[in-house]
N, C-alpha and C positions, 0 to 999 in steps of 0.2 A: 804554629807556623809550619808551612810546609814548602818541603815535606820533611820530616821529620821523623817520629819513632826514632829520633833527635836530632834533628829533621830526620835520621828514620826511624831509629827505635821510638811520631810527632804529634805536631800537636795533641781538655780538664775536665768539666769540675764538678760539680758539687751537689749537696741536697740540700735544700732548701726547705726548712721545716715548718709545717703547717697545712699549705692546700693540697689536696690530692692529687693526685697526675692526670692530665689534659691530655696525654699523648705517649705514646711511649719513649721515653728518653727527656723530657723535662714535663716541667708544669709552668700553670701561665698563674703568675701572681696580680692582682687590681693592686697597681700603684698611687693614684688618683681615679678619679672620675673620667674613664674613655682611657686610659692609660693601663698599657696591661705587656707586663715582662714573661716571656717565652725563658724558663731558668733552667738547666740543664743541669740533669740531677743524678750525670755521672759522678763516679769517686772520684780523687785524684789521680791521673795517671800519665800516660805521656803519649797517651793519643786522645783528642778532645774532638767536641764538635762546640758552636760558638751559640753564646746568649741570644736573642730576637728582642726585639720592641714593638710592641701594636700602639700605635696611635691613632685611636678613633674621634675625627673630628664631624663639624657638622651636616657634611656631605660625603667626608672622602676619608681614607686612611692613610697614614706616612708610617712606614715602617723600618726599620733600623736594623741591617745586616741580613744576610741570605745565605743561612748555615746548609751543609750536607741534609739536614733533617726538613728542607723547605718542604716538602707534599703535606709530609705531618702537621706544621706547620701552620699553612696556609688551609687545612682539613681546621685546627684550631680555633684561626680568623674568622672562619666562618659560622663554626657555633659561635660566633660573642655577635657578629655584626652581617650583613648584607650590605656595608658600603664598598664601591670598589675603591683599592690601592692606587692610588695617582704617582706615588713615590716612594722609593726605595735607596736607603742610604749605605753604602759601603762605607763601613770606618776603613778600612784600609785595605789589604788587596789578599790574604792568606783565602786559601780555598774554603776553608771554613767559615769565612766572610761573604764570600761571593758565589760560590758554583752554584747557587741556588735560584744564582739571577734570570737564568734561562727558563725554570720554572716560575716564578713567578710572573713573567712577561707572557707563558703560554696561560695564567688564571686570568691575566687581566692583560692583555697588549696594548694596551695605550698609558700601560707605568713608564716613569719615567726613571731611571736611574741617576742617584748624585753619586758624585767620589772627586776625590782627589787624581788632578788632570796625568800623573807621573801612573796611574792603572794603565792607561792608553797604550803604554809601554811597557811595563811589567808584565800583563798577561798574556800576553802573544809571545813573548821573549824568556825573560830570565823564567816569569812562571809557569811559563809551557813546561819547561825542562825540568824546576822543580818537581812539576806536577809527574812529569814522566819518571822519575827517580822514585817518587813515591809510588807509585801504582806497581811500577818494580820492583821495588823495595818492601814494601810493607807488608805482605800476604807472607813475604819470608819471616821480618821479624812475630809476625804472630804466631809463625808456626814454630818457631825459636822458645815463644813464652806459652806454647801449648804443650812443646816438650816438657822446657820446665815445672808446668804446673804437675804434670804426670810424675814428674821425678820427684814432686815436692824440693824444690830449691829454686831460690829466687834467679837473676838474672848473673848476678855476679857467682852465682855456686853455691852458695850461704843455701841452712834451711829458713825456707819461706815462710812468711810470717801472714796471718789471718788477713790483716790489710793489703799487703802484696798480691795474696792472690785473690782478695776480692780484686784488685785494680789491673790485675794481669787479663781476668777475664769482660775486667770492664772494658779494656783495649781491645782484645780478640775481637769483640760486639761492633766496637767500632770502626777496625778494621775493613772487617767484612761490610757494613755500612758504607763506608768510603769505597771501596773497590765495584758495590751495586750503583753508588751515585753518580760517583765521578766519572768513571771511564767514558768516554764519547758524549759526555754532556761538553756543549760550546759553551763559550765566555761571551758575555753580554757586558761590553766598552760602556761605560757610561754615558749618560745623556746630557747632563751638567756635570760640570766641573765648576771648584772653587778654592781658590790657595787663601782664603782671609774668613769672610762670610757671604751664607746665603740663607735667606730669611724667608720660611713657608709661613704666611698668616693665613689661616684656617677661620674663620670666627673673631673671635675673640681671643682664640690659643697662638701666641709665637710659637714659631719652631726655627731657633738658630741651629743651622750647623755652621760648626768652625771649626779652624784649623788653630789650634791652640800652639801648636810646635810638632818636633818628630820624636818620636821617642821608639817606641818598637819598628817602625818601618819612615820612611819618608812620606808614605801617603797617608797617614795618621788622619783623623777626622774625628771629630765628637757632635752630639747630637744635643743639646739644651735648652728644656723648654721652664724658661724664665716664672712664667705664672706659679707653677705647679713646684718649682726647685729641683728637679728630676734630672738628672746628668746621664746619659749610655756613653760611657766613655770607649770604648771599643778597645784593644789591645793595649793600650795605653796604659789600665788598671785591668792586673790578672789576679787571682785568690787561685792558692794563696801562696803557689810562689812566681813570682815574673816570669813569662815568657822573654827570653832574650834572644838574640844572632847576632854573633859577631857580622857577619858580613850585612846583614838588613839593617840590623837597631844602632841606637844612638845617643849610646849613653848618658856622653856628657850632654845631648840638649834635653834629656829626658826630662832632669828634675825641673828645669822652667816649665815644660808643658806639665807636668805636674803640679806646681805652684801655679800656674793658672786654672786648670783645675779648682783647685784649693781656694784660689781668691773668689771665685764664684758661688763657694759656700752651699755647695747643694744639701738639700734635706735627703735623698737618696739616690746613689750612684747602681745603674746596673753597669756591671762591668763587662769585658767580652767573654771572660768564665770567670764564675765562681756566685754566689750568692748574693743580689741585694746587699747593696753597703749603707748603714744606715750611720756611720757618720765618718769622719775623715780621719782618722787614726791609721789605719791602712794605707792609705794613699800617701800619707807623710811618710809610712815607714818605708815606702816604697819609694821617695822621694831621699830620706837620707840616706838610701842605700847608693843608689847610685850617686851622688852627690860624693859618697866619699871615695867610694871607688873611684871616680874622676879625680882627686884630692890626691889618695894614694898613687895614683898611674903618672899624675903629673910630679909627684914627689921622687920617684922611681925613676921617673925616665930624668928628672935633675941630675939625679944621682950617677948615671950613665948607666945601668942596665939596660942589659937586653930584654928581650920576652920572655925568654926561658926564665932567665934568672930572676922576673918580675915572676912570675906565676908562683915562684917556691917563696916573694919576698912577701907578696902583699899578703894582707891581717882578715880574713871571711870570715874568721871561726864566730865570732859573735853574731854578727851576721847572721850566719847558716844556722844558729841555734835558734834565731828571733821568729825565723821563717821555717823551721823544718820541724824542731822542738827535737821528740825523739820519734819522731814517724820515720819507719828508713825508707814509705814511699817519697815524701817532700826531702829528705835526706838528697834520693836518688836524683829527683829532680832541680832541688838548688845545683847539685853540683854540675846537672846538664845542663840546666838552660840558665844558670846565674855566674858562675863560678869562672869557670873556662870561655863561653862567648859575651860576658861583661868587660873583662878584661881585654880583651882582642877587642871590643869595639872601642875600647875608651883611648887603649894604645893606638889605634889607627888615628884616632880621634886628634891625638895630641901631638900626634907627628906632623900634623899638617903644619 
């Protein structure tokens, strides 16, 4: 979520083990038959760039999300297929989702963009400024975690540990990535819009996108193609710890669009980072996390605390251990992006 590096020390993830790299910075896994996940196969850390989806149908391709890494990318697409992109789908509106949408309109100019209608408004607005705080912001904190790696001590002072600064310099990489992509790249508004369903039949292949609920942002969108059981849930499902904002996300509706999710029963979820999910135990966990947070927040606020006095009241520790273990990278990150902005969104939440 940006901008972040949290939002600026911001936005994962992961390797994905088996096929070899497609590209530098992920590799493309065969899902099904014409179905093929762009997986991004940074470490954990707290600057990310986001999952892809190639949908190769009979004539035409639908693809899902338009990360920082789109030239790469779409260089990809091309080894697998010569059909052009008729559509591209924004799950939701973080730059990592979309800056890419300008590139891929200049491979193919007669794509069409889908998302969620409340983009229209968000990218000209709140995320111009996001975006300008990060391009401000970030080149400082890399240079922050560039000293530190030099000094050997993590962010908070501590010596730094073997996974730390693999992920410190998995950051730096991505930094500098974003600071080449994004500056002076324009935003491309979407072309449809849908707050329920919109349905591409390709063939014989459905392709539902929906709008399941909000959970990480109000423009939330997912991508489900019925035949195959294949879900790209976009920010909605992150590996492997949540992306949150107090001020964007939404905690308490999260766990329903989660539980929808869920009721849909897919055979494999790519998510907006982290690995191929190949069955639903994750997504639950991430379901009754926030689920009790909500639980707790509204038991708290019974009680008549304040915010302060909630933050030292409410119970994470179990929690934080479910999702971090003893990595004091996922450590680092439950308590930035779970801990402190879950709680601020669910308290907002329940003051209403």
């Amino acid at each position: 979520m940006r901008p972040a590096l949290a939002y600026l020390l911001a936005p994962t993830l992961l390797v994905l083990s088996g096929a070899a790299p497609a590209a530098p910075g992920f590799r493309v896994e065969t899902l099904a038959p014409g179905v093929h996940a762009a997986i991004r196969t940074d470490p954990p850390g707290l600057m990310v760039d986001a999952n892809c989806l190639f949908i190769v149908n009979d004539e035409d391709v639908v693809v899902v999300d338009a990360p920082e890494a789109s030239d790469e990318l779409i260089a990809a697409l091309k080894r697998i297929t010569d059909k052009p992109v008729s559509h591209l789908v924004n799950t939701h509106w973080h730059d990592d989702h979309v800056i890419g949408n300008a590139t891929w309109r200049k491979a193919w100019p007669g794509i069409q963009f889908v998302a969620h209608p409340s983009l229209r408004d968000y990218l000209p607005g709140t995320g111009a400024t996001n975006r300008k705080g990060m391009i401000e912001g970030a080149p400082q904190a890399a240079a922050q975690m560039q000293k530190q790696l030099a000094a050997g001590k993590n962010l908070a002072g501590k010596p730094i540990s073997v996974e730390e600064r693999t992920s410190y310099a998995s950051d730096i990489a991505l930094v500098a990535h974003y600071m080449d992509v994004v500056p002076g790249t324009p935003d491309v508004l979407p072309d449809l819009t849908t707050t329920d369903e919109l349905i591409l039949q390709r063939g014989t292949r459905r392709i539902q996108i929906r709008r399941v609920g909000r959970g990480h942002t109000e423009a939330d969108l997912v991508v489900w193609l019925p035949q195959e059981r294949i879900l790209a849930s976009g920010d909605l499902v992150v590996w492997p710890v949540p992306l949150v904002g107090g001020d964007q996300s939404h905690v308490t509706d999260w766990p329903g669009a989660l539980d929808a999710l869920i009721a849909l029963k897919p055979a494999l979820i790519v998510p907006g980072h982290g690995p191929v999910l190949r069955d639903l135990a994750y997504v639950q966990q991430m379901r009754d996390l926030f689920a009790d947070i909500t639980r707790q927040v509204r038991e708290l606020r019974r009680r008549g605390l304040d915010l302060d006095a909630a933050r030292k009241a409410i119970k994470l520790d179990d929690w934080h251990r479910r999702f971090a273990g003893d990595s004091p990278v996922r450590d680092a990150l439950f308590r930035m992006y779970v801990a402190a902005p879950a709680l601020v969104s669910a308290w907002k939440a329940a003051a209403k």
